[in-house]
N, C-alpha and C positions, 0 to 999 in steps of 0.2 A: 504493500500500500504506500509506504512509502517512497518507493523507487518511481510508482504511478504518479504521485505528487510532484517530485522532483523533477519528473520526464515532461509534464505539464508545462513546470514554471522552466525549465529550456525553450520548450514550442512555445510559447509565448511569448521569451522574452526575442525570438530570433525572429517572428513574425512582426514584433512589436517595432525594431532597428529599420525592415522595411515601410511600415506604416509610417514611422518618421519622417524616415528619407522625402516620400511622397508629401507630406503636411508640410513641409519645409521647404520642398522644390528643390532639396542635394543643396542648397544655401548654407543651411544656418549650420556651420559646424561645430557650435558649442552643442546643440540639441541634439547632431548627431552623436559624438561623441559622450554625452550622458546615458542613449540611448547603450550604446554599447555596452561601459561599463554595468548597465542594469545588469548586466550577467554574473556580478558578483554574489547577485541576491540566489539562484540558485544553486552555482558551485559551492556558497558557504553551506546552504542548506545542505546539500552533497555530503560535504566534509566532516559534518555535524553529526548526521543523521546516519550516513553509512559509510564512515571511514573512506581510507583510501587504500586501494590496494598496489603495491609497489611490484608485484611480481611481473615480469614482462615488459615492464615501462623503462627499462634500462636504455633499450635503443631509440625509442622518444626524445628520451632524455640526454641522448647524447644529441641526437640529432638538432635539438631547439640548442646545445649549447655551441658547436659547431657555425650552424646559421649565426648565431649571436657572433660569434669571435668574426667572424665573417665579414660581419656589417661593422660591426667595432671598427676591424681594419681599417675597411675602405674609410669610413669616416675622419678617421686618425690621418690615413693618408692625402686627405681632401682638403682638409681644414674642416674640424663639425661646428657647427653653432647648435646656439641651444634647440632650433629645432631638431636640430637629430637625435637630442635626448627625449623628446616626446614619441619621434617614432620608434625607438628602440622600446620604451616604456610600453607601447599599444603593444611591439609586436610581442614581448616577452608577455605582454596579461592575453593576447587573443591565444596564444601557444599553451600559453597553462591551462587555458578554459579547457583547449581543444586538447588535454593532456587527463586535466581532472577525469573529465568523461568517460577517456578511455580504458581511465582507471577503474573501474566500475569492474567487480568479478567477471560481469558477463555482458554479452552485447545486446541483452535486450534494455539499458536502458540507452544506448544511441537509438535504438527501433523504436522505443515510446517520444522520442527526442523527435525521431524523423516524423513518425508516424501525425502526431500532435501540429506541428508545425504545416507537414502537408497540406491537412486539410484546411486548418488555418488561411493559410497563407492564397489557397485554391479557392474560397472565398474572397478571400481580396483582389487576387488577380481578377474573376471574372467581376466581382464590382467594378472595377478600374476598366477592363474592355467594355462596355457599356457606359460607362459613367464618366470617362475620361475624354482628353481633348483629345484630336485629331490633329497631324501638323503633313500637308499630302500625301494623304491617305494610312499613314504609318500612327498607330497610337504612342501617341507620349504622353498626355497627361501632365505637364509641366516638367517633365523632364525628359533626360534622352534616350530615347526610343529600344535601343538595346538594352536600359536597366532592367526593360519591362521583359525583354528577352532569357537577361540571366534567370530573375526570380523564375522565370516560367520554369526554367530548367531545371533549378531545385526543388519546387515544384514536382516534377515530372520522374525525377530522379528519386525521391521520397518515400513518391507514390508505391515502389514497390517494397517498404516497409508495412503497408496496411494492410492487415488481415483480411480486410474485406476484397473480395478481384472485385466486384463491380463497383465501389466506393475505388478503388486502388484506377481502374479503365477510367473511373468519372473527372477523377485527380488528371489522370496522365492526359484524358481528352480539353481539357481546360487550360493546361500545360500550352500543347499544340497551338488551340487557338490564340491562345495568349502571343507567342509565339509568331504565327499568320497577320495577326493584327498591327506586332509591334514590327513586322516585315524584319525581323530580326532572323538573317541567313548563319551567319555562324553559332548560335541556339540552337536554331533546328537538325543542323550538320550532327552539333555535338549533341542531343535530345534522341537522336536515329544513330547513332553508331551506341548513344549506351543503352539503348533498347537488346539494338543488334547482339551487344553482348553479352548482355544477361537474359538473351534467347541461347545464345550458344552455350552457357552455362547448363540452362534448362535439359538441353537434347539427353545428356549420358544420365539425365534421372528421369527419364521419362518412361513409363509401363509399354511394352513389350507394341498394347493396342496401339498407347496412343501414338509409339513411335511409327507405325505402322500408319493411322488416320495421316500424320506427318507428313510422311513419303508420298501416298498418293494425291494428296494436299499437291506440292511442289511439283510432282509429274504433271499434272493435272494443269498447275499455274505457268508449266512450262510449256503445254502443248497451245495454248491460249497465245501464250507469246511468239510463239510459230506461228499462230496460223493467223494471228490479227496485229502483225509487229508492224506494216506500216500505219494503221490508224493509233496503236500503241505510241511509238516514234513519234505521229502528231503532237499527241494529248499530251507527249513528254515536252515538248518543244515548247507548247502553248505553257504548261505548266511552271516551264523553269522561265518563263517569262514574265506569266504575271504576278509570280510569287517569288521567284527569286531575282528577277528583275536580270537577268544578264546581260539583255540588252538595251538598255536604260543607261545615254549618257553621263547619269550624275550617279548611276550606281552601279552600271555593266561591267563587264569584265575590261574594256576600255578606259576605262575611268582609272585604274590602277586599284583595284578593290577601293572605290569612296576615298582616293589618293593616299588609302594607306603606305603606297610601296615608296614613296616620297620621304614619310617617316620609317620605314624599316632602313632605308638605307642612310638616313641620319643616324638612328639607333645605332646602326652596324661603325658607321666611322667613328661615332661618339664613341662606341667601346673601342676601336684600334686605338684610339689616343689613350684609355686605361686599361689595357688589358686583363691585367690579375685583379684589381678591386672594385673597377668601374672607377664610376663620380661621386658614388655615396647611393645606399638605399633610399630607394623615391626622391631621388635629385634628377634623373635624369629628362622631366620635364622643362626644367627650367634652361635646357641646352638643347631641347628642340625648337622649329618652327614655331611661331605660336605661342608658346610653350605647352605645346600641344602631346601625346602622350605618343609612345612608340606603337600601341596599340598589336602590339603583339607581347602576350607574358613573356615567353623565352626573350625576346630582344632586349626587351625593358629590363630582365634578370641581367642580362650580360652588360647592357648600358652599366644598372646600379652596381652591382655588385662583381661584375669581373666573370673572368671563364670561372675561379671557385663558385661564385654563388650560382651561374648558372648547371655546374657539374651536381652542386647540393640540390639545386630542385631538382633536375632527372633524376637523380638518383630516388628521392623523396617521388616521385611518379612511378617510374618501375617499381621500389621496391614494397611500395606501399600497396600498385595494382593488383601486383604476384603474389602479396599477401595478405591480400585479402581471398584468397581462395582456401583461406585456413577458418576464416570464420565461418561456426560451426551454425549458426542459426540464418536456415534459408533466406531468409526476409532481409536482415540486417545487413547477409553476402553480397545481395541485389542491389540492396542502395548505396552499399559504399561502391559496388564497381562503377554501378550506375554514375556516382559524384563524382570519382579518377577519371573515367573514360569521357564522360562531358566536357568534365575543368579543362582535362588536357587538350581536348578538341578545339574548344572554345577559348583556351589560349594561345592558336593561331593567330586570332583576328582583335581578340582586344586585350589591354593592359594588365588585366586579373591577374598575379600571380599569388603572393602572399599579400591579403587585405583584408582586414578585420572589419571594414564598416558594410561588410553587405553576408548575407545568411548563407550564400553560395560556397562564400569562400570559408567562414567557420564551418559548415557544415564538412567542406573537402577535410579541412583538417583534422577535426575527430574523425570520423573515417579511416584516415591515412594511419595517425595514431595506432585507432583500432586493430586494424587491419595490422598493424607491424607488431602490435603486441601480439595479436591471437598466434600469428605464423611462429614468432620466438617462446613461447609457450607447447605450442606445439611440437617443437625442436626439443624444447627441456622435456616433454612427453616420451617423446623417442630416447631421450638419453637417461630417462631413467627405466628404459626397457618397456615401456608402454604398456605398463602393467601399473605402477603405481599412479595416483590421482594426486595432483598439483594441489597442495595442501593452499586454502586460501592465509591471507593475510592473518596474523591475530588482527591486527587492529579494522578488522571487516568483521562486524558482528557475525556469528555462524545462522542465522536466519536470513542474513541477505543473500550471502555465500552461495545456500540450498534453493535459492530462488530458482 
């Protein structure tokens, strides 16, 4: 019961940082950042109520301190002013939030986290597609139109936390249109490949029938495509036009993706001038265009933080995607792949990499946590011959423990 309480005030307080953002119009950064810190209120309740457990969290905990010495550098290297003592301060409190969590004996309270939040959140989005402005034809609602994108994604990515499949479809279909409205294409990229993947997860547990239903499914979808591939070929054409706009001057593939490639290759020379540490984390807007953002994570990684910081987040991607295939509760395996395979997609095209003021990106990071703790657990399972049970924490009461 208590673990159901605390999974609550998570979902809440991560759907509450987007409600913000929106009441604010991404302006007011003092409101944003309160918003944020709200998170202290149920990670204490956390701490309080069901300990913390330390088994597993070793390579977490290296991991956030690594990143840290990282950013230190570069900063040191750069010359830091006192802003760079706030962002280190955000990234060490979003890190422990997304550490606390994964502290947790088990992963069902990330899945009462996702779960709570989804729906949450699924409510708001489709209030916002209705209810929100229009700026041609792309929803934004007072701000920029891929916000509306990301939240769809986590959103969407969530969704398959929730026990219920037709509450989980209703989630994922709200998602989409959220998605379709905010014409938000690298969303939807990343939305359909973490689909894709935790359908391929699905295949090797599937009953004998249904893999069978499966097969003649796909024979089935294939002869269709044989036999009606030019009207198919149309509809795709028309498709990828009106929806994903490819050939639309101000956002076709002529355009240089919406002039991203203008800033990838400022990005790109910005880091030949810092190689190893970058300019300093989240400086490297203020040395593009504009001061416009590189709009791609990995660029922006290797901009701020140097080839180190960018080798830490791949690593932090792979090793987090791989291990989450150790997490032992269906549901929970879903959504975190689901979070990895989106994030990473969807940090082709915009800035996202490590950022604490939006739910996408805490959400990736308990997850990742997650996920590297269950696989290094499961490691300590095999090494003590896979017979013996990974004794919980004392300081994890043994009723949460047996949960």
């Amino acid at each position: 019961m208590k673990a159901i309480a605390i999974g609550w005030g998570y979902g809440i307080w991560l759907c509450a940082i987007a409600v913000v953002f929106y009441l604010v119009r991404g302006n007011d950064i003092g409101a944003l950042e309160y918003a944020v810190l709200a998170g202290v209120l149920p990670a204490a309740l956390q701490l309080l109520l069901l300990g913390f457990e330390t088994l597993g969290m070793t390579r977490p905990v290296k991991l956030l301190l690594v990143f840290l010495l990282i950013v230190t550098i570069g900063y040191l290297v750069n010359g830091a002013d006192w802003t760079a003592l706030t962002y280190v301060i955000e990234l060490i409190y979003i890190t422990v939030i997304a550490a606390i969590v994964a502290a947790y004996p088990e992963a069902l309270l990330f899945r009462r986290i996702a779960a709570v939040y989804c729906v949450l959140a699924a409510v708001f989005i489709v209030w916002i597609d209705f209810n929100g402005t229009y700026t041609w034809g792309r929803l934004t609602a007072g701000v920029e139109s891929n916000s509306w994108g990301l939240m769809a994604v986590s959103v969407g990515a969530t969704a398959f936390a929730l026990r219920s499949r037709l509450l989980g479809v209703a989630c994922l279909g709200a998602a989409w249109f959220t998605c379709y409205e905010a014409s938000s294409r690298g969303s939807m990229l990343g939305l359909a490949l973490a689909m894709a993947a935790v359908a391929a997860l699905s295949v090797p547990r599937l009953t004998r029938l249904r893999l069978l239903m499966l097969l003649g499914t796909a024979v089935v979808v294939l002869l269709c495509v044989l036999l009606f591939a030019p009207t198919i070929w149309a509809t795709a054409q028309h498709w990828a036009d009106q929806v994903l706009e490819i050939n639309d001057p101000r956002r076709g593939l002529e355009s240089g993706f919406t002039g991203r490639d203008v800033l990838w290759r400022a990005a790109f020379d910005l880091w030949w001038q810092n190689p190893l540490f970058g300019v300093g984390y989240r400086q490297h807007e203020a040395y593009l265009p504009l001061n416009l953002s590189a709009h791609n994570a990995y660029l922006a990684m290797l901009a701020d933080t140097g080839v180190f910081g960018l080798i830490w987040y791949l690593y932090l991607l792979i090793a987090s995607g791989i291990a989450a295939l150790r997490i032992r509760d269906p549901r929970s395996r879903n959504a975190v792949v689901a979070l990895i395979v989106s994030y990473a997609v969807i940090g082709l095209f915009e800035r996202r990499a490590i950022n604490g003021a939006n739910p996408l990106s805490l959400l990736f990071l308990m997850g990742c946590f997650l996920a590297i703790k269950s696989h290094d657990l499961w490691r300590l399972h095999l090494r003590l011959g896979g017979a013996a049970r990974v004794a919980p924490s004392p300081a994890v009461p043994a009723a949460v423990a047996a949960e």
